[in-house]
Phi, psi and omega in degrees: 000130180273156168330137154258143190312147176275124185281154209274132164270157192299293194319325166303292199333319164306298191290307174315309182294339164300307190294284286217285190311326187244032127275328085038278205261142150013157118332136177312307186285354158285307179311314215267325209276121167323165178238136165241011171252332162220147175298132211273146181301332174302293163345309175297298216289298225272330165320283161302347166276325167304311193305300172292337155285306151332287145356310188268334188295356179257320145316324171275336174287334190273343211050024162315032199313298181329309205289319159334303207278343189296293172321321174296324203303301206310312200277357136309309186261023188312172192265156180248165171277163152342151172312308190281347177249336177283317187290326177287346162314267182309309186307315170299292197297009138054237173289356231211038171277308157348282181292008221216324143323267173346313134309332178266331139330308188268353141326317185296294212298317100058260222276330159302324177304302200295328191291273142037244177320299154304294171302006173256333172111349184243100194344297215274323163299308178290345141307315172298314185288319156334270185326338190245359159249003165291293224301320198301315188278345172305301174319287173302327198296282189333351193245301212273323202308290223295276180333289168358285190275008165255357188269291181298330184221046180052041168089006191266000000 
């Protein structure tokens, strides 16, 4: 009797597409060598997130609810990086994928909340919300930020 095909779960799916994308990329000591000539999309993707945050903190001092709810949406839905850089992303961060998943969740989450809360108009939920998507980002910087830039970009 042959074997029956396995139905595929998000996690084969993941590990196939990992095998396939890193075949895909460079030799492990190209992938690993900093680049110092362009800049990781994360870096952009992370820039622009200072931007918007700064943003929502002039909004919220302004009571700017449109402009809140605008800045939040955007640093919810922020952009991801390639493909070929979220996997040397997670493949550094290794067991610490969780965590790391996990912050930028609770970032998302945050920050719908902080839209949310602006489209209601209401100062003291959009300050909480503000506060619990700082703390997501603190969070991740503090575990992640130091490594990062020492893996990725010799330390700058």
């Amino acid at each position: 009797m042959p074997p029956t095909p396995r139905t595929p779960t998000p996690r084969r799916v993941a590990v196939a597409l990992m095998i396939v994308a890193g075949s895909l990329l460079p030799a492990a000591d190209a992938a690993d060598a900093p680049d110092r000539t362009a800049p990781m999309a994360l870096t952009t993707i992370m820039r622009d997130l200072g931007h918007d945050m700064q943003g929502a903190t002039d909004g919220i001092a302004r009571e700017d609810w449109p402009a809140v709810a605008t800045v939040a949406a955007r640093i919810a839905d922020h952009p991801q990086p390639p493909l070929a850089e979220k996997l040397r992303i997670l493949a550094f961060v290794g067991k610490d994928t969780g965590h790391f998943r996990g912050y930028d969740q609770q970032a998302h989450d945050a920050a719908q909340q902080l839209a949310q809360a602006a489209q209601r108009q209401d100062g003291t939920a959009a300050i909480a919300a503000f506060a619990n998507l700082q703390g997501a980002c603190l969070g991740c910087h503090q575990q992640f930020r130091k490594p990062f830039r020492e893996h990725f970009h010799g330390g700058r």
